[in-house]
C-alpha positions in Angstrom: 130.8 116.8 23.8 134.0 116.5 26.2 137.0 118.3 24.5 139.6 116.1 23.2 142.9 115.7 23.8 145.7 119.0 23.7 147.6 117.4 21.0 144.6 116.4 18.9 142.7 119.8 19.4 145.9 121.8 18.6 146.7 119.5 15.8 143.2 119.0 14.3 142.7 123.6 15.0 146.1 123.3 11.9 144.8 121.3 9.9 141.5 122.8 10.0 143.2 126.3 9.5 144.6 125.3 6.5 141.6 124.0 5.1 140.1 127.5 5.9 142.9 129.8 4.3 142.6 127.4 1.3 138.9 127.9 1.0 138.9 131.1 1.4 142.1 132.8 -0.2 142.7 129.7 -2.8 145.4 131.8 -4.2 147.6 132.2 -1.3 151.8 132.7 -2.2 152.8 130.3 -0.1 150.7 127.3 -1.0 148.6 128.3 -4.5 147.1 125.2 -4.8 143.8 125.9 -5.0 140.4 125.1 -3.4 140.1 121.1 -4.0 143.5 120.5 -3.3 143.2 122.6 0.4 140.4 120.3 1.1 142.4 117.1 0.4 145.1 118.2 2.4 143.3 119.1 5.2 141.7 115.8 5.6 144.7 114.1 5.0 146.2 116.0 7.9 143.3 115.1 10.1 144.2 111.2 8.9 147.8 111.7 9.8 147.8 114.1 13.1 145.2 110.8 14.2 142.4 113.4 14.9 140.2 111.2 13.1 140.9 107.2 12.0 141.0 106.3 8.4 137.8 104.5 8.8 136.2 107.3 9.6 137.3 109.5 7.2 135.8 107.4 4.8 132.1 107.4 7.1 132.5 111.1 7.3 132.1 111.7 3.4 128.0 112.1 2.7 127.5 109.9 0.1 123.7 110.8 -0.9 125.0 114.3 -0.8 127.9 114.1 -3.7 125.0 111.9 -5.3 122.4 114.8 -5.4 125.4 117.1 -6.0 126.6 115.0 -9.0 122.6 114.3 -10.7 121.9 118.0 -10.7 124.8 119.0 -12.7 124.7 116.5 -15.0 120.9 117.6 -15.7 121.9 121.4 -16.1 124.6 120.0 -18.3 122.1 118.6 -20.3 120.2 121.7 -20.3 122.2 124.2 -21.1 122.8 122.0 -24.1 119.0 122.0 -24.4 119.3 126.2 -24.7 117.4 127.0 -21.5 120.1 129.2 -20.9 119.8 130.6 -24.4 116.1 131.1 -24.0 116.2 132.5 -20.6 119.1 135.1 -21.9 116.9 136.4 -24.4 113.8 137.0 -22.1 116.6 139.3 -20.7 115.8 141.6 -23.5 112.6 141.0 -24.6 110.7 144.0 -25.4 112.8 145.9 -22.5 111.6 149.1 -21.6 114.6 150.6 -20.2 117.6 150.1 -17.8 115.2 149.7 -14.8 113.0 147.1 -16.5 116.1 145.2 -17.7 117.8 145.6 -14.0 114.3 144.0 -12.2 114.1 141.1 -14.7 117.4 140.4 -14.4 116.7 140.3 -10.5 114.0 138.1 -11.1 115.5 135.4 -13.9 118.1 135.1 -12.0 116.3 134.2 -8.4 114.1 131.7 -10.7 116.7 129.9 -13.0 118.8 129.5 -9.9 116.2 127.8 -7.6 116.1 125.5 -10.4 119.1 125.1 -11.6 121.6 126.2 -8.8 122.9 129.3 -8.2 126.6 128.8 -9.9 124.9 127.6 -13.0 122.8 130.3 -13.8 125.9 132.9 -13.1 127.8 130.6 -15.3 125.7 130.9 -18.5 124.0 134.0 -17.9 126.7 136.5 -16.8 127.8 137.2 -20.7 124.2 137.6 -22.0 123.8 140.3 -19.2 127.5 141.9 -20.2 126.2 142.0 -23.9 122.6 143.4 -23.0 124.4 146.5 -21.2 126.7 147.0 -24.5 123.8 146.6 -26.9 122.3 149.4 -24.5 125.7 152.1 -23.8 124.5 151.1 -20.1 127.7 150.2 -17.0 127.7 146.9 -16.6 128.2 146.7 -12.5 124.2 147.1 -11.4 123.1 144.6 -13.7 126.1 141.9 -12.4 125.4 142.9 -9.0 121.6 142.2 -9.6 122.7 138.6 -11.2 124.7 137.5 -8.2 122.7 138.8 -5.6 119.7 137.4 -6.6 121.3 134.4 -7.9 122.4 133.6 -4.4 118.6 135.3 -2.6 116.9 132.6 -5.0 118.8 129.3 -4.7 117.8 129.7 -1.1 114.6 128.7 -1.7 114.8 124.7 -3.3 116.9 122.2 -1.7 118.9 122.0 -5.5 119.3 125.8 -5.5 122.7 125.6 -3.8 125.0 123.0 -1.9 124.6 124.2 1.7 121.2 123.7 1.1 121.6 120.0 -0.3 123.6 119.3 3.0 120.9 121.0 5.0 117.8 118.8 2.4 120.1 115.6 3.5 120.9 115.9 7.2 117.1 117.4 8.1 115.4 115.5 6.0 112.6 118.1 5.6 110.7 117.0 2.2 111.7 119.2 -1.2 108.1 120.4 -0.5 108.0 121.6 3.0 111.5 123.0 2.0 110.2 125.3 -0.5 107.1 126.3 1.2 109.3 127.2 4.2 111.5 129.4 2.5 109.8 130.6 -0.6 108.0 134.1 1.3 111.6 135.1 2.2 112.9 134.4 -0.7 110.2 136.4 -3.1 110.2 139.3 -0.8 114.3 139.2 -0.5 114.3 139.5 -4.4 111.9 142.6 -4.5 114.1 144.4 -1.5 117.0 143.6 -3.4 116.2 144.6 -6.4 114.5 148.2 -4.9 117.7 149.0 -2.9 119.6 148.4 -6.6 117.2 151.0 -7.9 117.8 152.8 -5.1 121.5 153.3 -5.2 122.1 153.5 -8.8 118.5 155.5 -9.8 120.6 158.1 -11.0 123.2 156.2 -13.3 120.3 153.8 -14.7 118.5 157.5 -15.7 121.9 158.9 -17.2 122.4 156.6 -19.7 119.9 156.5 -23.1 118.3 153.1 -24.1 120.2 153.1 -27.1 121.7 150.1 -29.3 125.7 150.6 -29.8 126.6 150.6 -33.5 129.4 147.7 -33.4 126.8 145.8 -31.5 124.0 146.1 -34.3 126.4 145.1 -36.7 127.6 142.2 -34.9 123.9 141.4 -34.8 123.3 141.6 -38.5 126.2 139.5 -39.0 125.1 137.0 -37.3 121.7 136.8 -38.9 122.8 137.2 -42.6 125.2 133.7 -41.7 122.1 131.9 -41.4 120.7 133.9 -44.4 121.5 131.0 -47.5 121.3 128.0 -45.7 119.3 125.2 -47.5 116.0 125.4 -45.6 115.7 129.3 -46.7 116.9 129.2 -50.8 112.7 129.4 -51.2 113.3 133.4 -50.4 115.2 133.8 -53.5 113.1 136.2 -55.8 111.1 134.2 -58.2 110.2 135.8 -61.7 107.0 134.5 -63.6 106.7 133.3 -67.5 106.0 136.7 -68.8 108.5 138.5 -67.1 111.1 136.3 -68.7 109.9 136.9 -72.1 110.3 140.7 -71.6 113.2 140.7 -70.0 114.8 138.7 -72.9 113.3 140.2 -75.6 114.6 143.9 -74.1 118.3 142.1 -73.5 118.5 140.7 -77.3 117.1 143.8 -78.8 119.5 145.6 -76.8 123.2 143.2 -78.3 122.1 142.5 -81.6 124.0 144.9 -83.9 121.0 143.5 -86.9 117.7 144.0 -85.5 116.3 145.9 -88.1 117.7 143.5 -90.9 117.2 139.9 -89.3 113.1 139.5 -88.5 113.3 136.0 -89.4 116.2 135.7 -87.2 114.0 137.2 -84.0 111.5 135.0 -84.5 113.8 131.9 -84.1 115.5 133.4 -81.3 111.9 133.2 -79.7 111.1 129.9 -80.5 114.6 128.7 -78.8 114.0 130.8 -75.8 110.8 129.7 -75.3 112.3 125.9 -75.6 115.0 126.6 -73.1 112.8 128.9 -70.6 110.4 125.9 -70.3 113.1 123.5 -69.5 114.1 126.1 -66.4 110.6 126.1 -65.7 110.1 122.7 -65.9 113.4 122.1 -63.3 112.9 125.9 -61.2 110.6 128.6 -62.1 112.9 131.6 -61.0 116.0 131.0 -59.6 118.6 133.6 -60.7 121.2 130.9 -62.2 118.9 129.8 -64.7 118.5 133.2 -65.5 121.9 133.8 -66.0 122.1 131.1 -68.2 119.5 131.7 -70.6 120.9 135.3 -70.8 124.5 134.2 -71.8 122.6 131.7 -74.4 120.7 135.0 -75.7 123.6 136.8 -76.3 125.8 134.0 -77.9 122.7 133.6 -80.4 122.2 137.0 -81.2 126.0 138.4 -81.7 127.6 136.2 -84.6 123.8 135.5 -86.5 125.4 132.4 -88.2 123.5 129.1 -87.9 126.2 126.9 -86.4 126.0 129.6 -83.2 122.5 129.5 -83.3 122.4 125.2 -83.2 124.7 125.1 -80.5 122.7 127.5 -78.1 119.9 125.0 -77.5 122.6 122.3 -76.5 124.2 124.3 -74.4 121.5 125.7 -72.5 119.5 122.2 -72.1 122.8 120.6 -70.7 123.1 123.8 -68.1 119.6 123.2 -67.3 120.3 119.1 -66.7 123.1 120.5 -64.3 121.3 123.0 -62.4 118.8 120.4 -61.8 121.2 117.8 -60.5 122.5 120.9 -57.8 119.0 122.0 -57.2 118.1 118.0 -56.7 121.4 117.8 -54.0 120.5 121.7 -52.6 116.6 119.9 -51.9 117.8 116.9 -50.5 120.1 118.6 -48.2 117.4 121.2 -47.1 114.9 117.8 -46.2 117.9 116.2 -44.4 118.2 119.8 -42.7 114.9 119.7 -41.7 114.5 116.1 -40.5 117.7 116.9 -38.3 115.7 120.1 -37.3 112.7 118.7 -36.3 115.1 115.5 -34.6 116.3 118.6 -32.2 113.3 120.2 -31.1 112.5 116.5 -30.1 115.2 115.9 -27.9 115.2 119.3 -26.2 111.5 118.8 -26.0 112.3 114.8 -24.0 114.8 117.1 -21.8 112.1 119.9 -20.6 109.9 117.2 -20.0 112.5 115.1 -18.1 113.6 118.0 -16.1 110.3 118.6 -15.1 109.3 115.1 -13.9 112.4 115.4 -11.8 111.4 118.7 -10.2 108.0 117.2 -9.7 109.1 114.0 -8.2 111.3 115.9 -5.9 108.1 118.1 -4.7 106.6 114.6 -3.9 109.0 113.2 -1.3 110.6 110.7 -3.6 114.0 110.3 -2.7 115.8 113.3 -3.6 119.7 111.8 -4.6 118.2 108.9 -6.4 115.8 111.6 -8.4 118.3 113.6 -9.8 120.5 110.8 -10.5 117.8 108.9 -12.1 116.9 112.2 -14.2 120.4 112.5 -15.2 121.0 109.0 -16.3 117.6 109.2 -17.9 118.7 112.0 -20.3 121.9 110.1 -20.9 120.0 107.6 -22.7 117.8 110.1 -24.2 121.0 111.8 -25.9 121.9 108.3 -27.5 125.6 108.7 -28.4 128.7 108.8 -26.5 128.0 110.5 -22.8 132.0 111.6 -22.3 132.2 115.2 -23.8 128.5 115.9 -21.3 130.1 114.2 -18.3 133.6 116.1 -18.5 131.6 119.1 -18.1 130.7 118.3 -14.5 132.5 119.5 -11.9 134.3 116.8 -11.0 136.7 119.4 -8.6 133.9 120.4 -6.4 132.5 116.5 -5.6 136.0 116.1 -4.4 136.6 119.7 -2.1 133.0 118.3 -0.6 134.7 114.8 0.1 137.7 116.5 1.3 135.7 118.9 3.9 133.4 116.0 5.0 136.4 114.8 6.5 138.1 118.3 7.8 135.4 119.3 9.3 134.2 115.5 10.8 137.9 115.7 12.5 137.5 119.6 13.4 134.2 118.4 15.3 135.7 115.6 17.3 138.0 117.9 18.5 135.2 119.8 20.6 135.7 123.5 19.7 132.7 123.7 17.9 131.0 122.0 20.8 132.1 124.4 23.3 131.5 127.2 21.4 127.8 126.6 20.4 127.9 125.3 24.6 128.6 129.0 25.3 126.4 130.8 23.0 123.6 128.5 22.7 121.1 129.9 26.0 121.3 133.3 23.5 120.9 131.6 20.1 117.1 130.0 21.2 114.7 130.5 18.4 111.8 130.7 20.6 111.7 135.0 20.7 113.0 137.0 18.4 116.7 138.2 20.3 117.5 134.2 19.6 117.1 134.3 16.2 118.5 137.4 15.8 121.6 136.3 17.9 121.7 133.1 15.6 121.5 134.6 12.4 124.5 137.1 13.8 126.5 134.1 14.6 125.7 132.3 11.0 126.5 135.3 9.2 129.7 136.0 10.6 130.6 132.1 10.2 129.3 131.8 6.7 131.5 134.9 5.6 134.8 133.3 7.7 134.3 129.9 7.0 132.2 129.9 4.1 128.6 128.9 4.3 129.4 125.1 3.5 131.3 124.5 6.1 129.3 126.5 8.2 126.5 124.2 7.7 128.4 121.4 8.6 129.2 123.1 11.9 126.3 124.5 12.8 123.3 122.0 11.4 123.3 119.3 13.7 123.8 121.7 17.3 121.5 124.3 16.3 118.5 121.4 15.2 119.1 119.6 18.3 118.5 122.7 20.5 115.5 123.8 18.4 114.1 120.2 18.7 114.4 120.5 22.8 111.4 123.0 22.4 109.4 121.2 19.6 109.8 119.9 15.9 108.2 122.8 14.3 111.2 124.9 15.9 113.1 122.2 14.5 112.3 122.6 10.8 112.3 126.2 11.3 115.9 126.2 12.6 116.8 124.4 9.6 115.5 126.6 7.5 116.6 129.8 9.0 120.7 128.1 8.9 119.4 127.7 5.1 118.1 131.7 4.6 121.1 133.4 6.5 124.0 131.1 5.1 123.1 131.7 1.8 122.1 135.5 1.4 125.2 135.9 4.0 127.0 135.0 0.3 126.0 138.8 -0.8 127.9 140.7 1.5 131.5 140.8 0.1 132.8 139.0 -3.2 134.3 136.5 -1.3 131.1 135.2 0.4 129.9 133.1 -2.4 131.2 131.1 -5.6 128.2 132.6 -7.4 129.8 136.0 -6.5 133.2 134.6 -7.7 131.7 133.0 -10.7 130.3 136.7 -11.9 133.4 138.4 -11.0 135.9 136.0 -13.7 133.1 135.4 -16.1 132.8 139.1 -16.7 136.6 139.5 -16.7 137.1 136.9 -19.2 134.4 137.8 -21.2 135.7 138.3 -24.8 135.6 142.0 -26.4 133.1 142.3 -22.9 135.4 142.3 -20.1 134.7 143.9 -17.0 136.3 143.9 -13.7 133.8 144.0 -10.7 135.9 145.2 -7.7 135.4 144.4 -4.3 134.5 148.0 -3.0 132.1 148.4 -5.6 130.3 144.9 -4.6 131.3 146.0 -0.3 128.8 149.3 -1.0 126.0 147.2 -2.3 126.6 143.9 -0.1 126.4 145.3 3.2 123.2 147.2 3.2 121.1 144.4 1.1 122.2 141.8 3.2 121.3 143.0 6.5 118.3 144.3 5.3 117.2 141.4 3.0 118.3 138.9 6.3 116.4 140.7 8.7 112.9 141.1 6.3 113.2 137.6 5.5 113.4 135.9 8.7 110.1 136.6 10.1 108.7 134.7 7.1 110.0 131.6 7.4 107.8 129.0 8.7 
């Protein structure tokens, strides 16, 4: 592609620029305005410097894209409200045998739940479960959030959903959700074991420092949280229950005990009996054993037993048989609550149940070449139904910020490309960048590294896709789907060499910040000694497995 114009490549290199520095440094003091709204301006810039007309702007933004984008959130929305997330924290912990057993499954949770899921997703939800698995255990919390990102980001290479340079790359290839995962899935499995060794590796001797043992405030916090569930309706059956017999006994020993005539007043005994026996078999007749009814017949016993006179004695009968006709209208309302509490119980395991089995049809649709947009928005609009009320509080949770950064870099980058830089520069480095021996892919995953961690991997993508498929397809259409696939390994695990490479990286740094009574501030030195070394390593390992 002939460059253009000075004026429009000088104009379209600024407005590009200031997409970049908002992408990248969001925060910047001289224009804070965030991520989404950098993308917006720079593609209005493109409209207005005439780099690009308005018409296409609008051709530029990938429609089935936003629409795969915008299905597979809404579907994790609906899951996370399902408690995958829930379940998959607690196989965190279960039966754990140590720091370096909780350290690998985190690795390996994370890889899977974000394949599935997406990679910013799984950080999202899972990111305080790990925080409070390292308090429960007096472990530091920095392996075990390096382990979550990292293999957050190694995983989500491997599905087309895991991340959204891969959607682009699902889109603009075309290479079924099959192929796509066959391709890649080798790299990824074996990226998640290097990873996870060169964690062990560095941080052997800080895992083997700290004992496996659960902090105090944490147990409590635990038991609290189990004794609130402790007297709900659907658990008064655990109340201790005390047989006929035991009743009698107990009485007896209690009346013996307050009457100031036992010696005197035989006759009096006996009647005392006879009326507790009357009012014992109404309890029994309402609830055998409950500890009110108890109560009740005790205070009966002693009101009979103190004053000896027959008024006392008539009105104890009355009194306990109208306690008992209220103690059955409570237990009646406690009964009919606990069925309603069931019924809404068994309602719930129903619907997550329909959600599982929805999500799963999509993933298996998607593995056999249906198309891949109209799947996830068909899944998501599916289990919009399924939920059956008002779909506004799910759908505010989607990320309605990000659909628009990706229209808003459609249309930067469309208008950074007809400029011809990137044309000239892939025109230059191109006769080293073949994929055909092993210095050309090397060279290209050099140049997609570098790119991904400058211009983030999205945009990258954008860049890079089209050029680098074309000159793999000059030599044949494997080399085609391979190239493809090695822009979709490099630009994602390129995410794990500094803080800033990824959102997923992002999303684990503020999540454990703002965790409450967990916070934790991951630094960017403390991520720069891991990053470097596991992604050249896990790069390099991976790329002679992609087919």
């Amino acid at each position: 592609m002939a460059m253009a114009s000075t004026v429009k490549v000088v104009l379209g290199s600024i407005a590009f620029a200031i997409f970049w520095v908002m992408a990248v440094f969001p925060a910047v003091p001289f224009l804070p305005i965030g991520r989404t709204a950098g993308s917006l301006l720079g593609a209005m810039l493109m409209v207005i410097f005439r780099v690009i007309t308005p018409d296409q702007a609008y051709a530029a933004i990938d429609l089935p894209i936003l629409g795969l984008l915008f299905g597979t959130m809404v579907v994790s929305v609906y899951l996370e409200s399902a408690d995958m997330f829930k379940y998959l924290g607690r196989m965190l912990s279960w039966k754990s045998r140590g720091p370096k057993d909780l350290l690998c499954r985190i690795c390996l949770i994370s890889a899977i739940s974000s394949a599935l899921f997406t990679n910013d997703t799984s950080c999202v939800v899972l990111t305080e479960f790990v925080l409070k698995i390292a308090r429960q255990h007096n472990l530091p919390p920095h392996p075990f959030l390096l382990a979550l990102a990292s293999s957050a980001n190694i995983g989500s290479s491997a599905t087309p959903i895991g991340n959204p340079q891969n959607l682009v790359i699902a889109v603009q290839s075309k290479i079924p959700f099959g192929k796509f995962l066959i391709g890649i899935l080798p790299a990824m499995f074996v990226g998640v074991v290097v990873n996870a060794l060169i964690l062990l590796t560095m941080y052997w001797k800080l895992l083997s420092s700290h004992k496996d043992e659960e902090d105090a405030t944490a147990e409590v916090v635990a038991e609290e949280d189990v004794s609130s569930h402790r007297f709900s309706p659907a658990t008064m059956s655990h109340f201790t229950s005390l047989n006929s017999q035991e009743w009698n006994s107990r009485l007896e020993s209690m009346s013996l005990q307050n009457s100031p005539n036992v010696n005197g007043n035989g006759g009096h005994a006996e009647t005392l009996r006879n009326r507790t026996s009357l009012v014992e078999n109404e309890i029994n007749r309402v609830s055998s054993g409950t500890f009110e009814s108890a109560r009740i017949t005790n205070e009966s016993k002693e009101v009979s037993t103190d004053g000896g006179s027959q008024r006392r004695e008539e009105i104890v009968p009355s009194r306990g048989i109208g306690s008992v006709i209220t103690l059955a209208n409570v237990l009646s309302q406690q009964l009919s609550r606990g069925k309603e509490s069931l019924s809404s119980e068994w309602k719930r395991v129903l619907w997550k149940s329909c959600v599982y089995l929805i999500t799963l049809g999509m993933l298996v649709s998607l593995l056999m070449g249906l198309n891949m947009s109209w799947t996830a928005i068909t899944a998501a609009l599916a289990l919009v139904v399924l939920d059956f009320k008002d779909a506004r509080p799910s759908l505010e949770k989607v990320s309605y910020s990000l659909l628009i950064f990706f229209c808003g870099m459609f249309i930067t980058v469309d208008g950074f490309n007809k400029t011809g830089i990137p044309s000239a520069l892939w025109e230059f480095m191109e006769p080293y960048a073949e994929i055909d021996h092993a210095g050309g892919i090397a060279v290209l995953a050099a140049v997609i590294l570098v790119l991904s961690n400058l211009a983030s991997n999205v945009p990258t993508v954008l860049l890079l896709g089209g050029r680098v498929a074309a000159s793999a397809a000059a030599i044949s259409a494997a080399d085609e789907k391979k190239a493809w696939l090695i822009l979709a390994w490099v630009s994602t695990v390129a995410g794990n060499l500094s803080l800033v490479g990824s959102a997923a990286n992002l999303i684990v740094c503020e999540q454990a910040h703002r965790a409450p009574h967990l916070g934790y501030t991951l630094s960017f030195w403390n991520h720069l000694k891991f990053g470097v070394p596991s992604t050249l390593i896990v790069i390099a390992i991976g790329l002679p497995l992609i087919r």
